[in-house]
N, C-alpha and C positions, 0 to 999 in steps of 0.2 A: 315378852313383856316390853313396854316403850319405854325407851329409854330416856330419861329426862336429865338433862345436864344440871349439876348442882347450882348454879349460877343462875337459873332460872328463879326471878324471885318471887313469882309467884307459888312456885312449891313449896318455898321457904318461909315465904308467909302462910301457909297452910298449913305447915309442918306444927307452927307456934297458934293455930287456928283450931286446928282439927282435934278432936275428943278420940281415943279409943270404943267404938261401937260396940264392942263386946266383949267377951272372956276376962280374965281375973284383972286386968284395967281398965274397964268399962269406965270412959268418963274422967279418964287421963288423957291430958293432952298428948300429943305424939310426940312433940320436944324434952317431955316429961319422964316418959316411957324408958324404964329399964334396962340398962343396955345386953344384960341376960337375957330380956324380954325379947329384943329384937334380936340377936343371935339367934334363938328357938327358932323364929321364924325363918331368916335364910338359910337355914338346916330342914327344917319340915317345908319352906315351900311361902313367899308370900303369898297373902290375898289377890285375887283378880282387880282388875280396875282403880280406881284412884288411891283408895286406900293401901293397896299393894306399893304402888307407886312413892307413895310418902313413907311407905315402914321402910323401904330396900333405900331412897333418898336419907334418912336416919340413920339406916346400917353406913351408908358410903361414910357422913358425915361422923359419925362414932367412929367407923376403922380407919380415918383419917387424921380424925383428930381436929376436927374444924368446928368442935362445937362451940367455939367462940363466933362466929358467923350468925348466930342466932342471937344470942344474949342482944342485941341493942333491937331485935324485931319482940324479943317476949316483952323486954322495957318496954316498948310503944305500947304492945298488944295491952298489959296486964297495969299499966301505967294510968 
């Protein structure tokens, strides 16, 4: 998978952009999303391509503890 540096801010505005496509959060943002939710997923295997990309960017950000990094883009976004 590519590896996308969290500091990249265009992933991080996408993170606070982006809907869940499908399965039991269809239509949750991905800043939104569960952090039980994202767990499942780097255990069973991200998604391919972008979306993969922004769920494992959300796991980093959750097992690190940086979800204060976000808070002033969902402001903007949902502002």
């Amino acid at each position: 998978m590519e590896q996308v540096p969290i500091s990249d801010s265009k992933v991080l505005l996408e993170i606070v952009n982006t809907k869940m496509p499908f399965g039991r959060y269809e239509g949750t943002l991905i800043c939104d999303l569960p952090e039980s939710y994202i767990v499942w997923f780097k255990q069973k295997g991200f998604p391919k391509g972008r979306l993969g990309i922004l769920l494992e960017t959300m796991y980093e950000i959750e097992l690190n503890g940086l979800n204060e990094l976000l808070r002033p883009l969902k402001a903007n976004f949902r502002g």
